[in-house]
HTML snippet that shows the backbone in 3Dmol.js (N, CA, C, O; Angstrom):
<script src="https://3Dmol.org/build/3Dmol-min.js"></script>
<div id="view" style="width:600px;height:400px;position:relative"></div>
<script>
const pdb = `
ATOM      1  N   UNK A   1      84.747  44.610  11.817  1.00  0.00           N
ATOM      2  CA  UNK A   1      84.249  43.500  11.044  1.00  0.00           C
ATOM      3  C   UNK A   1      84.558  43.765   9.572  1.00  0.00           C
ATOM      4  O   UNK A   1      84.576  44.943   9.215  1.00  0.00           O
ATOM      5  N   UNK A   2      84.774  42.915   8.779  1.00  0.00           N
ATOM      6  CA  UNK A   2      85.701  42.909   7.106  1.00  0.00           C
ATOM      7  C   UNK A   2      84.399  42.053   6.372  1.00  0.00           C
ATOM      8  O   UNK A   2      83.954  40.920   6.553  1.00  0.00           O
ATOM      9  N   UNK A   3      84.094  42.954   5.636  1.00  0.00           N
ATOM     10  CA  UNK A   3      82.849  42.157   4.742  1.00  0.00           C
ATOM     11  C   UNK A   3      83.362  42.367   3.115  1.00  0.00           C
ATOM     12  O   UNK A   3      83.664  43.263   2.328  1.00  0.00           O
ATOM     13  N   UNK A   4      83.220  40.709   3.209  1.00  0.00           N
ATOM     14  CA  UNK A   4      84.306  40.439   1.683  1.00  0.00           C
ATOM     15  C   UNK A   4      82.922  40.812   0.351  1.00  0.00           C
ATOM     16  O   UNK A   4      81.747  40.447   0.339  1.00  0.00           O
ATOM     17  N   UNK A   5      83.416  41.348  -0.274  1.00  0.00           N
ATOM     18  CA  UNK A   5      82.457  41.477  -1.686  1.00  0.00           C
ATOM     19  C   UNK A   5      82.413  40.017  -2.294  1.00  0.00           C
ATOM     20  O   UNK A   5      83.222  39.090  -2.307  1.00  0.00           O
ATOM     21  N   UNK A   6      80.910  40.225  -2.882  1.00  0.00           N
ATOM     22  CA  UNK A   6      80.312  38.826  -3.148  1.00  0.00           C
ATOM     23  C   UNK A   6      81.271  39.241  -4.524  1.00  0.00           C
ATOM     24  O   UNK A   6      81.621  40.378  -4.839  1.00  0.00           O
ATOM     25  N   UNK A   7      81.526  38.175  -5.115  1.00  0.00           N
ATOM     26  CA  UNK A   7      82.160  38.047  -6.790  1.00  0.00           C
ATOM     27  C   UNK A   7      80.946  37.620  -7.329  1.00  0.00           C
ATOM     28  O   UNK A   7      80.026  36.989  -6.810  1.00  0.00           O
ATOM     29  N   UNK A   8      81.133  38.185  -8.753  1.00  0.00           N
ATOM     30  CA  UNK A   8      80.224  37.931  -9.947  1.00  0.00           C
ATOM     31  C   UNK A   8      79.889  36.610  -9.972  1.00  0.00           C
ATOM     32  O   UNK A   8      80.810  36.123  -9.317  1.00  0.00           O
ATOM     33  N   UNK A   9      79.257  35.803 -10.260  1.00  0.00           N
ATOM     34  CA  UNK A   9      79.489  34.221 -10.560  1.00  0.00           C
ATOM     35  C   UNK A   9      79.726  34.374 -12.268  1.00  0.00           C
ATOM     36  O   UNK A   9      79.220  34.892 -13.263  1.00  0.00           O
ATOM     37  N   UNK A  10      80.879  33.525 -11.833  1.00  0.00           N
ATOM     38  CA  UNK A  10      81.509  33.951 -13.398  1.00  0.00           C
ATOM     39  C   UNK A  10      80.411  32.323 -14.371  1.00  0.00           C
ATOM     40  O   UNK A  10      79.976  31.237 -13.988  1.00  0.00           O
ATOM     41  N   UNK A  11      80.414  32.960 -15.468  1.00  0.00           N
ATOM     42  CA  UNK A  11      79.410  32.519 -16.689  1.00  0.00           C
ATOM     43  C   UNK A  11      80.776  31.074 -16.916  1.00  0.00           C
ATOM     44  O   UNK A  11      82.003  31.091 -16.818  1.00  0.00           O
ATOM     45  N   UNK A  12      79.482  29.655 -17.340  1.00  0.00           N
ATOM     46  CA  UNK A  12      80.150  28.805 -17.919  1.00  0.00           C
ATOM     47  C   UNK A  12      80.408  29.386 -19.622  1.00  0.00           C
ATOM     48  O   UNK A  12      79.825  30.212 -20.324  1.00  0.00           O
ATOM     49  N   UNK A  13      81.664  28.420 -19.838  1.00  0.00           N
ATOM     50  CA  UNK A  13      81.668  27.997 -21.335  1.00  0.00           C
ATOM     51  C   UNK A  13      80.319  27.783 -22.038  1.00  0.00           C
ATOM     52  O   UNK A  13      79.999  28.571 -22.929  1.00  0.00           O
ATOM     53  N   UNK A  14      79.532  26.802 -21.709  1.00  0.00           N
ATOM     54  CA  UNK A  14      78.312  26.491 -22.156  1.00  0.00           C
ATOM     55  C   UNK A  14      77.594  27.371 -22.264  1.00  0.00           C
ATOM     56  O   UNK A  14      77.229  27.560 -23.425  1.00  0.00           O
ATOM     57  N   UNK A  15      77.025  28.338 -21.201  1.00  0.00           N
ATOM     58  CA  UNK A  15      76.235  29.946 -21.133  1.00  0.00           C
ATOM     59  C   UNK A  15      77.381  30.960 -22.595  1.00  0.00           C
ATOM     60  O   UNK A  15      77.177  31.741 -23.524  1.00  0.00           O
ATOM     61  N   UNK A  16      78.099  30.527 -22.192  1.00  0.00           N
ATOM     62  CA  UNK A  16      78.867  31.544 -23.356  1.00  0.00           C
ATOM     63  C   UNK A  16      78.522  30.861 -25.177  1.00  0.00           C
ATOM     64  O   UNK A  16      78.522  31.393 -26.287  1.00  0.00           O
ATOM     65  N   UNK A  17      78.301  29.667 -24.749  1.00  0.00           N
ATOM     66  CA  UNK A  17      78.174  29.079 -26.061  1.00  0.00           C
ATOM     67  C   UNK A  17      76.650  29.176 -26.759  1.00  0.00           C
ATOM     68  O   UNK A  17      76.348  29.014 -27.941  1.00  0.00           O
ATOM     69  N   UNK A  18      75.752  29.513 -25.553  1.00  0.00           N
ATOM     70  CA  UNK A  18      74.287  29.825 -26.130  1.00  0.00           C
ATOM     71  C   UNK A  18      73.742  31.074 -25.870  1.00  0.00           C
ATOM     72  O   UNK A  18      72.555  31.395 -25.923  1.00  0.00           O
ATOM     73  N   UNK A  19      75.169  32.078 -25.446  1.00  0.00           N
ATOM     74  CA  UNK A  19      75.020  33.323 -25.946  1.00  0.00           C
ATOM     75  C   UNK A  19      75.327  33.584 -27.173  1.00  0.00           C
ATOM     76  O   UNK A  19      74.694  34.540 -27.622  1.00  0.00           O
ATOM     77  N   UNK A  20      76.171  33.026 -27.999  1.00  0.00           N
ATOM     78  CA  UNK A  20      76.521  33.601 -29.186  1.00  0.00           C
ATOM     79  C   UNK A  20      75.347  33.749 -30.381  1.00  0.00           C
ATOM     80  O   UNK A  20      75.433  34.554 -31.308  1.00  0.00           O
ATOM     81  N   UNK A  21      74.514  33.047 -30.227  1.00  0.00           N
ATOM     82  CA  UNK A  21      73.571  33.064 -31.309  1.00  0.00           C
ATOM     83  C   UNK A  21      72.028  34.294 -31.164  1.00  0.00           C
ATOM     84  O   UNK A  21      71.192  34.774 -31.929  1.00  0.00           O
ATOM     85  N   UNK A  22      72.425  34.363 -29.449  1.00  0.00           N
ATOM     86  CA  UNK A  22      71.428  35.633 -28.981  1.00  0.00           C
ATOM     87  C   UNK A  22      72.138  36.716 -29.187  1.00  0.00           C
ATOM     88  O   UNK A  22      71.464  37.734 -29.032  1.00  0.00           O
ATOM     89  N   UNK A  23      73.773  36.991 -29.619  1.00  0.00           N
ATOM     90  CA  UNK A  23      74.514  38.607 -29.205  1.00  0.00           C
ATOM     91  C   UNK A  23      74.173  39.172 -30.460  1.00  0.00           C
ATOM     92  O   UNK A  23      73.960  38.412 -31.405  1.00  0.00           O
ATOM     93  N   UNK A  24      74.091  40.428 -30.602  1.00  0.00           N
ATOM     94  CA  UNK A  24      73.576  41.513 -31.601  1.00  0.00           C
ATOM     95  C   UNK A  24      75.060  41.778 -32.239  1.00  0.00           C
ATOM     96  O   UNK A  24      76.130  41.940 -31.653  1.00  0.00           O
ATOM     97  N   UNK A  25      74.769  41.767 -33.609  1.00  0.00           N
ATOM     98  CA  UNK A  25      76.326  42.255 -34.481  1.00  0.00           C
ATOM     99  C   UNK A  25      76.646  43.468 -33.663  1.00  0.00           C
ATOM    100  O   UNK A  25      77.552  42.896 -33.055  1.00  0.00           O
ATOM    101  N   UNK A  26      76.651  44.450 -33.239  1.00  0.00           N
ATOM    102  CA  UNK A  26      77.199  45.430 -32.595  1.00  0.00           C
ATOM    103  C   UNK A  26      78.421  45.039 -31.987  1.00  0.00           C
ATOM    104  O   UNK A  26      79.556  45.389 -32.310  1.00  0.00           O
ATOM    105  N   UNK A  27      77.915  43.940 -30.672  1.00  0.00           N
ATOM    106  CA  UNK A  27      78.859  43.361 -29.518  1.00  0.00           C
ATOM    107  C   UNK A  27      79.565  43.057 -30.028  1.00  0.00           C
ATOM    108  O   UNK A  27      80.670  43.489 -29.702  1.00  0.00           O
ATOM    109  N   UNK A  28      79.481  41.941 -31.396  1.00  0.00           N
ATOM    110  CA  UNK A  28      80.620  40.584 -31.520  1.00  0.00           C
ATOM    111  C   UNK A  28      81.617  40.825 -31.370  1.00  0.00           C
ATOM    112  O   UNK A  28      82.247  40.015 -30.690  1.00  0.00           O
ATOM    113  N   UNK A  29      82.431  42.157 -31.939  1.00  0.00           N
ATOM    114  CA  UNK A  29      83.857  42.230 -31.958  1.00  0.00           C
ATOM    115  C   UNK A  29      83.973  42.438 -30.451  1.00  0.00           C
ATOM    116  O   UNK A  29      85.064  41.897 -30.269  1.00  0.00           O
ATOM    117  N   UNK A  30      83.536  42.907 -29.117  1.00  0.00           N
ATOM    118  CA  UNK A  30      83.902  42.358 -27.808  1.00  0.00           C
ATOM    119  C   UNK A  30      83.741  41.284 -27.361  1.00  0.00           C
ATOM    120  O   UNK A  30      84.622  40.813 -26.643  1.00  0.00           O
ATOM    121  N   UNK A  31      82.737  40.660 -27.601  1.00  0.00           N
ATOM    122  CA  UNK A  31      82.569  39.297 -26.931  1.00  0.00           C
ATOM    123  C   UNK A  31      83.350  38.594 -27.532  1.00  0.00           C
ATOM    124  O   UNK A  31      83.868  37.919 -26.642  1.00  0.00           O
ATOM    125  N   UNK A  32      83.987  38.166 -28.922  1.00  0.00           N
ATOM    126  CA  UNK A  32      84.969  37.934 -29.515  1.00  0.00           C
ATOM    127  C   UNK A  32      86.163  37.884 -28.509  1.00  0.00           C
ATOM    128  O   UNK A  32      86.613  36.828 -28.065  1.00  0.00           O
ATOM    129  N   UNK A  33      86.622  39.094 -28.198  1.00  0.00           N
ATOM    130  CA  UNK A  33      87.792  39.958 -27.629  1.00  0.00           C
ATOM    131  C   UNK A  33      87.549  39.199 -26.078  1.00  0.00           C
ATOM    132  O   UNK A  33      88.607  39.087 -25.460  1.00  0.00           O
ATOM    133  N   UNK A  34      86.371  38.682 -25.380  1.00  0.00           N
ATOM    134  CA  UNK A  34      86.404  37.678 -24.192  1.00  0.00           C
ATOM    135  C   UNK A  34      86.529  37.246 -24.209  1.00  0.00           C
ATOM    136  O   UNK A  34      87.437  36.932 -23.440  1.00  0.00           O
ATOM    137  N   UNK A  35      85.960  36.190 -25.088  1.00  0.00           N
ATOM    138  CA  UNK A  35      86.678  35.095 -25.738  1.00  0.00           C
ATOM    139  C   UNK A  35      88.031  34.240 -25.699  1.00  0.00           C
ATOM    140  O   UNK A  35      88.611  33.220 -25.327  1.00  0.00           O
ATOM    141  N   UNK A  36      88.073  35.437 -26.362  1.00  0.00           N
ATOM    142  CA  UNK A  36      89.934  35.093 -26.714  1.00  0.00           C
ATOM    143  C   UNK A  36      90.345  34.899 -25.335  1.00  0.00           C
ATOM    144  O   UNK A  36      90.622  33.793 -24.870  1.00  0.00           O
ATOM    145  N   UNK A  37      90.385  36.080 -24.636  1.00  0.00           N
ATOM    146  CA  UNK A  37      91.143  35.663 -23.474  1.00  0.00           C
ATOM    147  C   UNK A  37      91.181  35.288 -22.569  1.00  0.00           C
ATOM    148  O   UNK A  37      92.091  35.390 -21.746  1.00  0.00           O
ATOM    149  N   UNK A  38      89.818  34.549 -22.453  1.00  0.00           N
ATOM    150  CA  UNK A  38      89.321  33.757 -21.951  1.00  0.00           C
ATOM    151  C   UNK A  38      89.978  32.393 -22.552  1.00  0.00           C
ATOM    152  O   UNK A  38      90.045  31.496 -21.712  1.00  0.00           O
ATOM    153  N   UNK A  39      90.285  32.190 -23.352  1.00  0.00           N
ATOM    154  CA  UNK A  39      90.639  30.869 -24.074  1.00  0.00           C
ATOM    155  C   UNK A  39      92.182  31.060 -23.775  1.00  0.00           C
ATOM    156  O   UNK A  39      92.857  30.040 -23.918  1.00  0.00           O
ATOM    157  N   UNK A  40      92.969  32.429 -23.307  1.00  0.00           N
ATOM    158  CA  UNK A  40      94.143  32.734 -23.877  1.00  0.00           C
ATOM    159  C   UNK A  40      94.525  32.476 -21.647  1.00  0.00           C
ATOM    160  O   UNK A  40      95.681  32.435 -21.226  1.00  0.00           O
ATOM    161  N   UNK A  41      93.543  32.381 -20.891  1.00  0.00           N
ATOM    162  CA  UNK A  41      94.241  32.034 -19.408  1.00  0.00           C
ATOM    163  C   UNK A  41      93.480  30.646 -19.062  1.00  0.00           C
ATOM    164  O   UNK A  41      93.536  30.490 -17.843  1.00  0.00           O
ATOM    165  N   UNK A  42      92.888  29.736 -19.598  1.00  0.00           N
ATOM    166  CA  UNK A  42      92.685  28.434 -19.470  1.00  0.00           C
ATOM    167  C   UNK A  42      93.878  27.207 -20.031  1.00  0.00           C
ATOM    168  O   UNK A  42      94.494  27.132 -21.095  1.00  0.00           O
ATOM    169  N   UNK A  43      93.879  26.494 -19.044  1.00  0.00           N
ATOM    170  CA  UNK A  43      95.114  25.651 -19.344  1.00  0.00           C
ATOM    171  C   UNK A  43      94.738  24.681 -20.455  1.00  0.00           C
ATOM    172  O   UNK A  43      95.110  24.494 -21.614  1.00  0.00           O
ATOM    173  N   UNK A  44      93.742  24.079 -19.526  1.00  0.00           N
ATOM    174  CA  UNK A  44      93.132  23.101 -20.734  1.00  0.00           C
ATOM    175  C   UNK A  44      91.889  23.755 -21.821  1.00  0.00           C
ATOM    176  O   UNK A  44      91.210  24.774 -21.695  1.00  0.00           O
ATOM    177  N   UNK A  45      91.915  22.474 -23.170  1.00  0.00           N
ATOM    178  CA  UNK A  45      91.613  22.995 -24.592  1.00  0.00           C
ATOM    179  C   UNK A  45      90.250  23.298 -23.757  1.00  0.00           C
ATOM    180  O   UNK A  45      90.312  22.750 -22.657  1.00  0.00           O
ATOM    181  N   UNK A  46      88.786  24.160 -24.002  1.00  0.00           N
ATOM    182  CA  UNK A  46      87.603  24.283 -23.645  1.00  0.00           C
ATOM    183  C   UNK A  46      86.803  24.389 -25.291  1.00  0.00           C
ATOM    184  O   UNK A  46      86.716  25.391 -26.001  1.00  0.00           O
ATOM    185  N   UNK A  47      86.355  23.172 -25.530  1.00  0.00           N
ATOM    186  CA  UNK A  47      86.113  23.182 -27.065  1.00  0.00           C
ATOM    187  C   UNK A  47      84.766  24.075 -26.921  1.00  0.00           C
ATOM    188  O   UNK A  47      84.249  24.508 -27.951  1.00  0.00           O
ATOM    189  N   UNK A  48      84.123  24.390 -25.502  1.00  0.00           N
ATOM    190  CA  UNK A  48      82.733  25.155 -25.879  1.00  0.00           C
ATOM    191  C   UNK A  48      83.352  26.207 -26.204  1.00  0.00           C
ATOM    192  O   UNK A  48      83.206  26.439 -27.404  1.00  0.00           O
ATOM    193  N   UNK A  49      84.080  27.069 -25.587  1.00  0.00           N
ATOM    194  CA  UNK A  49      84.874  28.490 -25.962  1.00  0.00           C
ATOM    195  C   UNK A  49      85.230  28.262 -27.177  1.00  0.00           C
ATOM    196  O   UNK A  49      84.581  28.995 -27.923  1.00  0.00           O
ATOM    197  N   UNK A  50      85.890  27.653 -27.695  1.00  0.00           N
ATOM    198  CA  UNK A  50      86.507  27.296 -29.438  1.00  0.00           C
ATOM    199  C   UNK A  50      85.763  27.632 -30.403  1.00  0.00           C
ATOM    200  O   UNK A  50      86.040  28.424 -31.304  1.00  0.00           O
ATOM    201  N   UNK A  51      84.190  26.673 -30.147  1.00  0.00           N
ATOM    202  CA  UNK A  51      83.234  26.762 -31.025  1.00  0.00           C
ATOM    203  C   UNK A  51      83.131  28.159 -31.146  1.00  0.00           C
ATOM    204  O   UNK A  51      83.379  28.859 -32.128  1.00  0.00           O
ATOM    205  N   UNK A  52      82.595  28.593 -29.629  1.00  0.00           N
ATOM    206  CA  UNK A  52      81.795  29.752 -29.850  1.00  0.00           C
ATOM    207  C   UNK A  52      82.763  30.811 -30.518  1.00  0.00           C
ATOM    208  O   UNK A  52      82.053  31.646 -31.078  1.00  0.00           O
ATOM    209  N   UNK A  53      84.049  31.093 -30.673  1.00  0.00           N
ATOM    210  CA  UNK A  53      85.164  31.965 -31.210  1.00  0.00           C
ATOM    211  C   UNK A  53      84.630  31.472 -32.718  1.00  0.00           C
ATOM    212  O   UNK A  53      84.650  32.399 -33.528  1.00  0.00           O
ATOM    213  N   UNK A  54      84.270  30.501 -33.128  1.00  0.00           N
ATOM    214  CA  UNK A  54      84.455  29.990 -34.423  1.00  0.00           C
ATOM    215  C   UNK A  54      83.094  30.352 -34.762  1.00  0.00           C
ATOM    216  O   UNK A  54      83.035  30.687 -35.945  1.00  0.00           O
ATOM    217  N   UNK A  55      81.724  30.424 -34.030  1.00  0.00           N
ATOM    218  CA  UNK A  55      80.467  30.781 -34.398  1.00  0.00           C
ATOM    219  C   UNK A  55      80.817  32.729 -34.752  1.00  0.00           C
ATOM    220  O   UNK A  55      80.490  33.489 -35.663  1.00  0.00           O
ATOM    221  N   UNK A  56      81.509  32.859 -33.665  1.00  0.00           N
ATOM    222  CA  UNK A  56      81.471  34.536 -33.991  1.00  0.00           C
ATOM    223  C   UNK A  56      82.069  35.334 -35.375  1.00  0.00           C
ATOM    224  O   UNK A  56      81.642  36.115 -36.225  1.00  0.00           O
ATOM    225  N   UNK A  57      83.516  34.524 -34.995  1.00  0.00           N
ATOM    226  CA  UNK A  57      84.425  34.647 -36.377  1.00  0.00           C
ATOM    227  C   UNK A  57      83.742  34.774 -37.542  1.00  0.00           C
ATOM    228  O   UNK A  57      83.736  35.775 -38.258  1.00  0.00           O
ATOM    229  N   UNK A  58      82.891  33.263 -37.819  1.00  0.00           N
ATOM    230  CA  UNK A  58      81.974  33.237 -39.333  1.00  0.00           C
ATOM    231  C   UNK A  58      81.271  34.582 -39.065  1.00  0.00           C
ATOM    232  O   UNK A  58      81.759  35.579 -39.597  1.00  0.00           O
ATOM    233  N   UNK A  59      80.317  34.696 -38.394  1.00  0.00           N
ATOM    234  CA  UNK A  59      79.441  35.707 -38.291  1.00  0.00           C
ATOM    235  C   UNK A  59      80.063  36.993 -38.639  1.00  0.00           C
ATOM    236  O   UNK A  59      79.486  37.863 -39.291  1.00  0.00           O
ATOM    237  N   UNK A  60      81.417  37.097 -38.122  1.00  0.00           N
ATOM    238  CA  UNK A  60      81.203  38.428 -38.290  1.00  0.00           C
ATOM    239  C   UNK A  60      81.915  38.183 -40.427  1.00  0.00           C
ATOM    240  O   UNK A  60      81.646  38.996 -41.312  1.00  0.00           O
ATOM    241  N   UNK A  61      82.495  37.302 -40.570  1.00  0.00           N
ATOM    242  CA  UNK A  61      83.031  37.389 -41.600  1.00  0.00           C
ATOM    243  C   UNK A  61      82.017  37.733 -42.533  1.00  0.00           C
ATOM    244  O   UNK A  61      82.316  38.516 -43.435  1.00  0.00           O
ATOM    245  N   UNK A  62      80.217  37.016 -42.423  1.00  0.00           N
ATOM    246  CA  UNK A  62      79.586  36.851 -43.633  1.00  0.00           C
ATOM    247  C   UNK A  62      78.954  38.155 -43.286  1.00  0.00           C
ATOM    248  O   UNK A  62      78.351  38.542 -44.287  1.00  0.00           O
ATOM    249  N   UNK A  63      78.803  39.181 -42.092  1.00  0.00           N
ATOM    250  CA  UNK A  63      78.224  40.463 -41.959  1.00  0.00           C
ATOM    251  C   UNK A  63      79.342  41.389 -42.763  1.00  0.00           C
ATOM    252  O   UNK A  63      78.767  42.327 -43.315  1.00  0.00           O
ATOM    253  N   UNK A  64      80.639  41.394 -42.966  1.00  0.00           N
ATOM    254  CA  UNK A  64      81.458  42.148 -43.573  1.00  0.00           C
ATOM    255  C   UNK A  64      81.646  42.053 -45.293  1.00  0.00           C
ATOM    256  O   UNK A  64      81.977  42.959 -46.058  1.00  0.00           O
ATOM    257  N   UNK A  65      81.279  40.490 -45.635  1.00  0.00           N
ATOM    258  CA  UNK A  65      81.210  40.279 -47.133  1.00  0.00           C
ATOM    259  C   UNK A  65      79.862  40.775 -47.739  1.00  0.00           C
ATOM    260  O   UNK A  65      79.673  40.655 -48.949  1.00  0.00           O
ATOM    261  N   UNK A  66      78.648  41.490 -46.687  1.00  0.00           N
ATOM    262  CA  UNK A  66      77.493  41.595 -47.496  1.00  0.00           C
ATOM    263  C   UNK A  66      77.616  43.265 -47.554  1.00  0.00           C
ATOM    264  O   UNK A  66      76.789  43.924 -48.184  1.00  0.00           O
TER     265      UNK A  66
END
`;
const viewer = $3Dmol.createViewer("view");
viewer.addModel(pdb, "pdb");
viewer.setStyle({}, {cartoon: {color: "spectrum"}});
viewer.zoomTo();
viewer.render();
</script>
């Protein structure tokens, strides 16, 4: 008997988009880095992923100017 492994249930765009405001400056530069390539094997545009690249980006920009 072949017992298939359950898969992760992979996280929406949306869950990713109301994680960004809960992730701790530590993470950002990985979740960033999911992001991306997450955005970088989707065919079509996913403007929740966009935002959230664009919520992190600022963030980390105004944690590096202080």
């Amino acid at each position: 008997m072949i017992f298939r492994k359950t898969s992760p249930k992979e996280i929406t765009s949306e869950e990713i988009l109301s994680q960004v405001s809960k992730c701790d400056p530590e993470d950002l530069e990985t979740f960033l880095n999911q992001i991306q390539t997450r955005i970088e094997n989707t065919e079509d545009k996913d403007w929740n992923l966009l935002m959230a690249k664009t919520m992190i980006t600022s963030r980390l920009a105004s944690l590096r100017s202080s």
